[in-house]
LOLUMTOR-162752 format. One record per residue (C-alpha): residue number from 1; residue in one letter; x, y, z. Coordinates in Angstrom, 3 decimals. Each point is the difference from the previous one (the first is absolute). Layout:
<pts>
i:aa:c1:c2:c3
NUM:A:X:Y:Z
...
</pts>
This chain:
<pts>
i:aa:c1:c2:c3
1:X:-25.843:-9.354:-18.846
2:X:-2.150:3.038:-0.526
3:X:-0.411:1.294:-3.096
4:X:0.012:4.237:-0.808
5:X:-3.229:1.082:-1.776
6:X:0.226:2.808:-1.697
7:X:-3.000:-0.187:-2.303
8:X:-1.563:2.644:2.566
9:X:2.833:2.539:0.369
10:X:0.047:1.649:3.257
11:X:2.941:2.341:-1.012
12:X:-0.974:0.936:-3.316
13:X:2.741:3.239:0.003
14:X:2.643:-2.738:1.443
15:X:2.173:-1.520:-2.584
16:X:-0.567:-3.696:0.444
17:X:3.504:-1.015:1.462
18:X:-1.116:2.362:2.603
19:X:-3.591:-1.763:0.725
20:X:1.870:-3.192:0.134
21:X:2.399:1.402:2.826
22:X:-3.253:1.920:2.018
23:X:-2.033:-3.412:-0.423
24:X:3.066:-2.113:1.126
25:X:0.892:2.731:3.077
26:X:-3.661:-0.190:1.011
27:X:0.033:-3.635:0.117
28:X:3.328:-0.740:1.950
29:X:-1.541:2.893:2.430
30:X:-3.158:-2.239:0.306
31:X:2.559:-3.120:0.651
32:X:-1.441:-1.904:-2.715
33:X:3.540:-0.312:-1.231
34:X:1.848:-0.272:3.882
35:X:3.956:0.445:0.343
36:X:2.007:-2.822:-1.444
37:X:-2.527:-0.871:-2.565
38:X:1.086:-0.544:-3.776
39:X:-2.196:2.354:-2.323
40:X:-1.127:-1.270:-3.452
41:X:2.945:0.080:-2.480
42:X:0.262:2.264:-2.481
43:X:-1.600:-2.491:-2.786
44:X:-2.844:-1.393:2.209
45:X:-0.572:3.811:1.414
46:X:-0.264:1.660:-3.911
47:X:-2.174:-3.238:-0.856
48:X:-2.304:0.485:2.534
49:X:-0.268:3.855:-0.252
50:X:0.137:0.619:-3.646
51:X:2.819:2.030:0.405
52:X:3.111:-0.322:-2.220
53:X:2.709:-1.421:1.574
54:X:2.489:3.163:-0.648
55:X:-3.150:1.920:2.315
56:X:0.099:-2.768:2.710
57:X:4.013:0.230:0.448
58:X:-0.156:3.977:0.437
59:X:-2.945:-0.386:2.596
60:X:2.297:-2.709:1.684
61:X:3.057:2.115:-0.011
62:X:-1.730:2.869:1.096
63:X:-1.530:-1.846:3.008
64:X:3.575:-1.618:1.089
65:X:1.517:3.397:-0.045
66:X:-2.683:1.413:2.110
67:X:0.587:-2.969:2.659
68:X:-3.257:-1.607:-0.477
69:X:1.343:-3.276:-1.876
70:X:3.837:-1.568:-0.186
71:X:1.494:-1.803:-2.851
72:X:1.742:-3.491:0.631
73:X:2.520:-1.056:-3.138
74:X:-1.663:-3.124:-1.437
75:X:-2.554:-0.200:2.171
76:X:-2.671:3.245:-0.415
77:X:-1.189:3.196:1.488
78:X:-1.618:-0.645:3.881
79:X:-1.841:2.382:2.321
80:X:2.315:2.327:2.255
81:X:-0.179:-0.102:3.413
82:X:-1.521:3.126:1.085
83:X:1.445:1.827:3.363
84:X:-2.647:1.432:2.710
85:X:0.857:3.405:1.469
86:X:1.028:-0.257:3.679
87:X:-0.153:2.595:1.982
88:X:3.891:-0.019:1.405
89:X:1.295:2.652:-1.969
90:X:-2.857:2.646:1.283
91:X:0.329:-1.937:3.952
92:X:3.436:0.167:0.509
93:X:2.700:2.215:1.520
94:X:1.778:1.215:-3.110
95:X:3.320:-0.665:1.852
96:X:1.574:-1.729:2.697
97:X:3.115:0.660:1.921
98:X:1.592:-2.397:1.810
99:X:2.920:-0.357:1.830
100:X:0.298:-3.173:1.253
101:X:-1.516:-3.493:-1.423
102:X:-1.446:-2.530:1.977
103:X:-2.000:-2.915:-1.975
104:X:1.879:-2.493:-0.538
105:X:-0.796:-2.222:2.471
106:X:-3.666:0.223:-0.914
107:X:0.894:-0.315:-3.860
108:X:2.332:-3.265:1.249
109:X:-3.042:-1.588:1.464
110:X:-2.328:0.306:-3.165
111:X:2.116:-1.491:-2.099
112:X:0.885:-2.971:2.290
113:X:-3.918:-1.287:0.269
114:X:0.211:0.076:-4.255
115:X:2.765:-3.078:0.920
116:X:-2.666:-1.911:1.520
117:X:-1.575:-2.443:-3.063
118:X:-3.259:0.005:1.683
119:X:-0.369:3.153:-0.660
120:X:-1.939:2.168:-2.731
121:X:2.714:2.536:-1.049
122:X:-1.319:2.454:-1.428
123:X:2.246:2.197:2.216
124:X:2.871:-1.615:-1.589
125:X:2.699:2.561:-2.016
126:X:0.696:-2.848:-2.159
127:X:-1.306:-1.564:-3.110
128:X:-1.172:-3.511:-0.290
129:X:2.953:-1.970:-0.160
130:X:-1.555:-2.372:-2.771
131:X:0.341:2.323:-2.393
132:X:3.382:0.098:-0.265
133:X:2.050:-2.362:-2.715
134:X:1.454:-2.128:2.639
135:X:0.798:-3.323:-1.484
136:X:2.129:2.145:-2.917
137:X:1.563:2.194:2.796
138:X:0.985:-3.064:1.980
139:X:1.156:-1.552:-3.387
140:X:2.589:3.118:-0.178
141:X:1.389:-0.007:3.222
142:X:1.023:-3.652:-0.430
143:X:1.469:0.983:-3.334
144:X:1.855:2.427:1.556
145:X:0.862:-2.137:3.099
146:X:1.582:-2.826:-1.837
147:X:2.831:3.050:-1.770
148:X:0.239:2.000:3.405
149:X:4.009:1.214:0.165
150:X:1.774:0.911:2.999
151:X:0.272:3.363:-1.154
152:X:-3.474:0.393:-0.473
153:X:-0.548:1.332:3.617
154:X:2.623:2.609:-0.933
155:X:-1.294:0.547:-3.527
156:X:-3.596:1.027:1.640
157:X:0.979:2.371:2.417
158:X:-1.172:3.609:-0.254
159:X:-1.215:1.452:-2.499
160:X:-1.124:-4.091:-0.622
161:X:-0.107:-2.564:-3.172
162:X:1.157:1.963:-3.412
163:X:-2.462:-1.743:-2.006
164:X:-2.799:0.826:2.495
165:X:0.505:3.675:-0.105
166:X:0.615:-0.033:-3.936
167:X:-3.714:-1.781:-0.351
168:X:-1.447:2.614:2.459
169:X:1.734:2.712:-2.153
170:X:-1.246:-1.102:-3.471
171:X:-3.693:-0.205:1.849
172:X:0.537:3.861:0.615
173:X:0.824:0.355:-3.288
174:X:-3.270:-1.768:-1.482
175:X:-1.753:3.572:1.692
176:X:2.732:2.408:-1.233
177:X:1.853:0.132:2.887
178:X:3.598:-0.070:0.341
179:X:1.670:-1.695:2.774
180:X:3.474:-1.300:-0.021
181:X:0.198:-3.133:1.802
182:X:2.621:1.424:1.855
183:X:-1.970:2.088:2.010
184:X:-2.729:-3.111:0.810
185:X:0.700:-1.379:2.865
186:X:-1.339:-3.492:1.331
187:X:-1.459:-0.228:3.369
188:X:-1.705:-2.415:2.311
189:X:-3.658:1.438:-1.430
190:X:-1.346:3.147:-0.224
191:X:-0.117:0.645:3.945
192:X:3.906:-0.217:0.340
193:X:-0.554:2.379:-3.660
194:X:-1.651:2.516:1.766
195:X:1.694:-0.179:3.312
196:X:3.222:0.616:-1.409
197:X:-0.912:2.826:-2.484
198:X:-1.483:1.906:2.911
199:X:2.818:-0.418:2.640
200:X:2.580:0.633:-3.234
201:X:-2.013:3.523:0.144
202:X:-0.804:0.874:3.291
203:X:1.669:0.504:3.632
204:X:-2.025:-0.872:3.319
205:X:-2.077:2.697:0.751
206:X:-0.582:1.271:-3.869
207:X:-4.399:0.356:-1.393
208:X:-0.851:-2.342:-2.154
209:X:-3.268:0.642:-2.952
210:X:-2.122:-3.360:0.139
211:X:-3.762:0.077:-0.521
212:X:-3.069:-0.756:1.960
213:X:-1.258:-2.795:0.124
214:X:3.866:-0.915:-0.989
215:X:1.340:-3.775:-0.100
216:X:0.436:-1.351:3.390
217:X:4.084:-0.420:-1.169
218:X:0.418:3.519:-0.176
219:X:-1.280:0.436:3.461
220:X:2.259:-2.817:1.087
221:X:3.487:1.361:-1.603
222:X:-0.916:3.472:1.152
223:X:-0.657:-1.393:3.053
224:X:3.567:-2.010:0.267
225:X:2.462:2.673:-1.467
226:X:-1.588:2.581:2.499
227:X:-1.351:2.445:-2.560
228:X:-2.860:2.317:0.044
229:X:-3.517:-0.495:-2.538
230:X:-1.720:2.978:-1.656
231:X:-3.075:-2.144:-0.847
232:X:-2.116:1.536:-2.686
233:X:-3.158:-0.756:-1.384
234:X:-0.625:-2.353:-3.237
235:X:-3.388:0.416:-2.046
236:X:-1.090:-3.780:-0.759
237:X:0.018:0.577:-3.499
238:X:2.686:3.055:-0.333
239:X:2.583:-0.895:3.160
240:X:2.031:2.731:1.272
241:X:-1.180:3.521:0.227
242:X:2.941:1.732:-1.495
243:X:-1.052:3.247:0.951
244:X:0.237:-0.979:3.626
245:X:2.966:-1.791:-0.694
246:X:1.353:3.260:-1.326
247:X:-0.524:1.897:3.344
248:X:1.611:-2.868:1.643
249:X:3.225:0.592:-1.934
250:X:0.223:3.210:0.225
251:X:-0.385:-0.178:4.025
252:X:1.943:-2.840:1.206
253:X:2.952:-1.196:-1.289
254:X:-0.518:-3.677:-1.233
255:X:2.721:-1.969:-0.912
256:X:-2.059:-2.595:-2.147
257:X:-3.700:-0.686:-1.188
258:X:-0.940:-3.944:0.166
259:X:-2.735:-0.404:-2.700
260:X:-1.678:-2.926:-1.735
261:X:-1.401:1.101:-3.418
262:X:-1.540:-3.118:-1.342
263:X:-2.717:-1.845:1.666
264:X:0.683:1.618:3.478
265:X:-0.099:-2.483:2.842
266:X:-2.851:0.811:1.661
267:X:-2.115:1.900:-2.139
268:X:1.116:-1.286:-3.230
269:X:-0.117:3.467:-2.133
270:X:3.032:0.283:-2.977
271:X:0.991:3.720:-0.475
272:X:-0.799:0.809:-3.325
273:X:3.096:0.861:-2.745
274:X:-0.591:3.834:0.594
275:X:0.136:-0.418:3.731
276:X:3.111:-1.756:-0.062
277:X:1.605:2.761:-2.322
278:X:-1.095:2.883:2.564
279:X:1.605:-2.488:2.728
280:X:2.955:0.047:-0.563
281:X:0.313:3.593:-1.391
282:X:-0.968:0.994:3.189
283:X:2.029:-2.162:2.022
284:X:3.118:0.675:-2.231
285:X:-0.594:4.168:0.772
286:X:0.208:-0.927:3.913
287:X:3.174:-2.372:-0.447
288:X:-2.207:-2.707:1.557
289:X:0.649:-3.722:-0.734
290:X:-2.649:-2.046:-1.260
291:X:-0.475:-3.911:1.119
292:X:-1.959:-1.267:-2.354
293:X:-1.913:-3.131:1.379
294:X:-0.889:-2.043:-3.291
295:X:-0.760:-3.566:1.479
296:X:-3.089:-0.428:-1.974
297:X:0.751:1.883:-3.186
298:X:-0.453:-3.590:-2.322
299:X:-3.498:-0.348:1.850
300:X:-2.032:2.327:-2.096
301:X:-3.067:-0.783:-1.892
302:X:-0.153:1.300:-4.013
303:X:2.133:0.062:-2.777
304:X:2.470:2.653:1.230
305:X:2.433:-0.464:2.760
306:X:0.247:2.972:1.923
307:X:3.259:1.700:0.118
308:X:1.851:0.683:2.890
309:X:0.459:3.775:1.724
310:X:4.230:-1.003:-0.733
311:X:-0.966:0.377:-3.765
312:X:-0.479:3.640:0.674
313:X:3.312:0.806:2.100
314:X:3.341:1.354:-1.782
315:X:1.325:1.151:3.488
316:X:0.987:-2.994:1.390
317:X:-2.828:0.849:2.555
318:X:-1.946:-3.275:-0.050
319:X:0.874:-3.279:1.579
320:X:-2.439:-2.732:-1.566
321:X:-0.461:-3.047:1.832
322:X:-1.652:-3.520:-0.867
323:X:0.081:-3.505:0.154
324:X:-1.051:-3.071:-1.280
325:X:-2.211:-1.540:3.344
326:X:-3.325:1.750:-0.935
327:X:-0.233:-1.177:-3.933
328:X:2.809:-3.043:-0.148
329:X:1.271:-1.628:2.979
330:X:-0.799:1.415:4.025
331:X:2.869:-3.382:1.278
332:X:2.902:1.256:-1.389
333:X:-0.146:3.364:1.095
334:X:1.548:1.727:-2.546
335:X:-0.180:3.680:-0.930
336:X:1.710:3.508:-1.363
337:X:0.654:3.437:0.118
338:X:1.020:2.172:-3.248
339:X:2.326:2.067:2.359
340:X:1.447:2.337:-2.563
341:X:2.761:1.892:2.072
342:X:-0.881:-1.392:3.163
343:X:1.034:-3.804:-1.637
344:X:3.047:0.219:2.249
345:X:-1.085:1.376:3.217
346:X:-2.569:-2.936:-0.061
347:X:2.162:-2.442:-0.784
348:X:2.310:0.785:3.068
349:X:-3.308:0.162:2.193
350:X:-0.864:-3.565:-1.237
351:X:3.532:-1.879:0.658
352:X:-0.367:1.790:3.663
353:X:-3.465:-1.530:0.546
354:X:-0.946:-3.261:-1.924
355:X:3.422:-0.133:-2.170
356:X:-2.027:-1.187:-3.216
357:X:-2.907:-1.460:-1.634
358:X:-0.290:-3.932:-0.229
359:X:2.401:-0.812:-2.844
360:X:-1.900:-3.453:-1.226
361:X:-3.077:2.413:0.297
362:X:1.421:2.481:-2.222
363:X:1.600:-2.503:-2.447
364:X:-3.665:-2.282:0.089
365:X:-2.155:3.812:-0.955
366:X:2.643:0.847:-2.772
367:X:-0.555:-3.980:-1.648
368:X:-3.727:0.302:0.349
369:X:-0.144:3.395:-1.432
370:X:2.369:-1.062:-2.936
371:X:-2.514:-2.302:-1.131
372:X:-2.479:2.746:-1.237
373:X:-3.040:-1.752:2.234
374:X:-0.144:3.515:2.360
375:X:-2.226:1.870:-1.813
376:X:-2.435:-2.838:-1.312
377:X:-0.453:-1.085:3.564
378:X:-0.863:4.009:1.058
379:X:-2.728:-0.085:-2.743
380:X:-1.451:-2.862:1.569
381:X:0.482:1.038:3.774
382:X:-1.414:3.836:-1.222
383:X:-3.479:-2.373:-1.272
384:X:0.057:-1.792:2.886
385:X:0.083:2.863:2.531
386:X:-2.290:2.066:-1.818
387:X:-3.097:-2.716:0.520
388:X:0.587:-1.016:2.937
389:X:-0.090:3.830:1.045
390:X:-3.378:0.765:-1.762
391:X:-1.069:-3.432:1.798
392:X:1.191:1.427:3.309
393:X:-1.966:3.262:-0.790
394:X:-2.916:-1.434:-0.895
395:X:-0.113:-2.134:3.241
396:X:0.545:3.313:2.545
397:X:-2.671:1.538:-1.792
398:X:-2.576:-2.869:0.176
399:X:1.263:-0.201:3.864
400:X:1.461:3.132:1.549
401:X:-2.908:2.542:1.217
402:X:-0.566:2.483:-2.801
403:X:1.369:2.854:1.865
404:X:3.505:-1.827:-0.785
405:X:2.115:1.440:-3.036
406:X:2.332:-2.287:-1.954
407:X:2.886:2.260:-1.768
408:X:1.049:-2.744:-2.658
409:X:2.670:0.945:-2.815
410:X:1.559:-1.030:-3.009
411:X:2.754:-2.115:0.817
412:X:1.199:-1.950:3.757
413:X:-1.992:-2.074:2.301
414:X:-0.655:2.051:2.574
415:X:-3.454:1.372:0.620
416:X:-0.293:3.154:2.410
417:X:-3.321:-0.013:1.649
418:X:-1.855:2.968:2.050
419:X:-2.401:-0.796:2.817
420:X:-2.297:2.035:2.099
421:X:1.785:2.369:2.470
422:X:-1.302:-1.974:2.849
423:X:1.647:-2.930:-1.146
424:X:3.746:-0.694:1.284
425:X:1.849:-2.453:-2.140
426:X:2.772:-0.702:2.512
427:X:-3.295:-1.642:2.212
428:X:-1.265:-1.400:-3.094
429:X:3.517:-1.337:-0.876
430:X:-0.479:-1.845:3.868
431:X:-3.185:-1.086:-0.422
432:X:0.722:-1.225:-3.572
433:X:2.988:-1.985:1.196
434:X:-2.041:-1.906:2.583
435:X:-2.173:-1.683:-3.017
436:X:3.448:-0.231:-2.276
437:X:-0.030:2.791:-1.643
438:X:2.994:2.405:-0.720
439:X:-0.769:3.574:-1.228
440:X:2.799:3.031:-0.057
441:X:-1.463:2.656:2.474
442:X:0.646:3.553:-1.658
443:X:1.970:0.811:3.079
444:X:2.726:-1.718:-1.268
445:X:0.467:2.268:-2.178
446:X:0.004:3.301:1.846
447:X:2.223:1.081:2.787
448:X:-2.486:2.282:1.333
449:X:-3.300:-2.426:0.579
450:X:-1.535:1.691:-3.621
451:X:-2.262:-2.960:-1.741
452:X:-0.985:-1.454:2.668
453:X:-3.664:-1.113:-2.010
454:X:2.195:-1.292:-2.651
455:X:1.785:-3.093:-1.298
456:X:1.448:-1.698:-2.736
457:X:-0.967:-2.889:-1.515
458:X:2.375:-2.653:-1.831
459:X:-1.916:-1.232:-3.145
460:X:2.671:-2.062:-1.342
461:X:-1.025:-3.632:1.216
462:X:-2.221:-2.775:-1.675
463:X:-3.409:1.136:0.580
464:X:-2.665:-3.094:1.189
465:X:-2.772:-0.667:2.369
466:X:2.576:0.842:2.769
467:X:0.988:3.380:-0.633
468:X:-3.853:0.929:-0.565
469:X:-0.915:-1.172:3.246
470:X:3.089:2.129:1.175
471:X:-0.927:2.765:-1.415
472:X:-3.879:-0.681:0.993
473:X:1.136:-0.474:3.391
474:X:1.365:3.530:0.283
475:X:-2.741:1.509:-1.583
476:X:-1.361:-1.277:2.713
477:X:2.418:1.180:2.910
478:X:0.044:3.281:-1.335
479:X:-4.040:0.284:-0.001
480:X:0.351:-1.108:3.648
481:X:2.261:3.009:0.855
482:X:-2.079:2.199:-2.094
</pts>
């Protein structure tokens, strides 16, 4: 550990809380303290500095709030991850029209070579399934299995389990938010979620908001119910422009805005509080509905969960949807939408297409989550993520050519990574493949070929010898087209 020396004072008009946060900033700048990495407590940090340990706390605490350092309960204070500035924002058509979809079939493929177990997948959407608590998840759906009722089946049905939707209520409420679990409904994952609360909204023909890059799902459902994307530009660190989205309003006249505000899949920016507010304001002026999608709102990094843009609404404007597959359990594909008025309509759209959610499924989630296990096992997932993201990171930056640019953030396992214009990721997604690599080409995630030097990088898996000489290996493909 390196101590702080401040018998030669370098900031002598700085009060010394403040030299200790310049010293500390200059160092994590210099990567002597790298992402991921536990700093000195607050004892062993005041020992070695001479600093009393009221002055080391307020030079901590100014440092986390600033971004540079994150607190972990009962474990310490680590170094941030720190996002590079792409260029997308500044390169990219502000916004997209488009009235008619075409990418699933492209979309379809990627995700079939992640099936192959010979294969690298860090173009996989999903989490390492090791992570999850499965020996106490299998444990409650034989509980559950040995007292399954005949009217179970019937008991599950639309809007799905009681007790489920009563948990998923009271976990609103730890945030402030009300939500009666009568307007929860329970649906076969977030997808079916989302799919529903935009057809419940829209008729064939009707513009849809998404954003650009947007999550390859949007594309699809927009793409299935025969709707038309106004595609508008998201900052890597900021997301939507809301001016632009503004114009948009007022021009067209959208029926619904699909959004993710947490840990956007691909980019992986989280709209700050204030951005959420001025959301749905403006949304709510243009009577536009909101689908929120929250998938990986349990997957942040820090003390604070962030809240949802739903906090915010007393319109009824905002459909927020979730699930449990991206922090809990990906098998039993359940998840929800807090449908507020549109609880009905959905429900009648679900008995017309898949009838219901898997009632052991339902009953298996609602024993688990009685047990009070949830939210230890999302403190240790959260850890878990974190390093293996900063050891992701670190690997693309010892391998990738240095024109690359990594935009890491606070919370998910995805990684969205820029490349040299001359590079084109749906080649190097080819090329990759034929070694055993997966990467997700930024063209899935566009409807109008946008990103096409860009791709995203899942950083959730164990990280050994293999996935270096993965990543090494497309270092090495990508100097090759370079």
């Amino acid at each position: 550990m390196l101590p702080l020396n401040f018998s030669t004072d370098p900031y002598p008009t700085v009060a010394k809380y403040q030299q200790l946060v310049l010293q500390l900033q200059g160092q994590i700048e210099a990567e002597i303290w790298l992402p991921g990495e536990r700093l000195p407590s607050l004892r062993e940090q005041a020992s070695r500095s001479g600093l009393s340990l009221m002055t080391v706390m307020h030079a901590y605490q100014v440092l986390e709030s600033q971004g540079w350092i994150v607190a972990r309960p009962q474990s310490g204070y680590y170094v941030a991850s720190r996002p590079e500035i792409l260029t997308q924002s500044l390169a990219q058509q502000k916004v997209q029209l488009a009235e008619t979809m075409d990418i699933n079939a492209f979309i379809f493929e990627v995700l079939q070579a992640c099936r192959d177990a010979s294969i690298i997948p860090f173009g996989s959407a999903f989490p390492d399934p090791e992570l999850f608590p499965q020996r106490q998840l299998m444990r409650a759906l034989n509980n559950v299995s040995h007292h399954l009722q005949p009217r179970d089946a019937i008991n599950n049905l639309p809007p799905g389990n009681e007790a489920l939707r009563k948990i998923i209520a009271q976990r609103y409420a730890q945030q402030g938010i009300t939500v009666s679990p009568d307007e929860i409904v329970i649906t076969n994952g977030a997808m079916e979620a989302l799919n529903l609360s935009l057809q419940a909204v829209t008729e064939p023909g009707d513009w849809v908001v998404i954003e650009n890059p947007a999550f390859y799902g949007a594309l699809q459902a927009i793409e299935r119910l025969k709707l038309k994307a106004i595609a508008i530009a998201t900052d890597p660190q900021h997301g939507m422009d809301f001016d632009e989205l503004r114009q948009a309003l007022e021009r067209w006249p959208v029926r619904a805005c699909w959004l993710m505000t947490n840990q956007q899949n691909p980019v992986g920016f989280t709209l700050s509080k204030e951005k959420k507010q001025q959301l749905v304001q403006l949304l709510a002026v243009h009577q536009v509905t909101l689908i929120e999608d929250d998938v990986y709102n349990e997957l942040y990094f820090g003390a604070e969960k962030p809240l949802p843009a739903r906090a915010f609404d007393h319109h009824g404007n905002v459909l927020h949807c979730s699930s449990f597959s991206k922090n809990l359990v990906a098998g039993f594909r359940v998840g929800w939408v807090a449908a507020g008025k549109q609880a009905l309509r959905i429900q009648h759209l679900q008995l017309m297409s898949t009838l219901s959610t898997s009632a052991p499924m339902q009953l298996a989630l609602a024993n688990y989550l009685a047990t009070r296990r949830y939210d230890q096992h999302l403190r240790q997932l959260r850890q878990v993520l974190e390093q293996r993201k900063n050891l992701a990171r670190q690997s693309l930056k010892r391998h990738l050519p240095a024109q690359a640019r990594i935009n890491d953030s606070r919370g998910g396992y995805f990684l969205w990574i820029e490349l040299p214009k001359q590079v084109n990721t749906t080649e190097l997604y080819y090329r990759a493949l034929a070694q055993h690599i997966s990467i997700a080409p930024g063209g899935m995630f566009s409807s109008g070929g946008q990103y096409a030097n860009y791709f995203r990088f899942n950083a959730a898996w164990p990280w050994g010898e293999a996935q270096e000489a993965a990543v090494a290996t497309l270092g090495g493909l990508i100097a090759a087209m370079l």
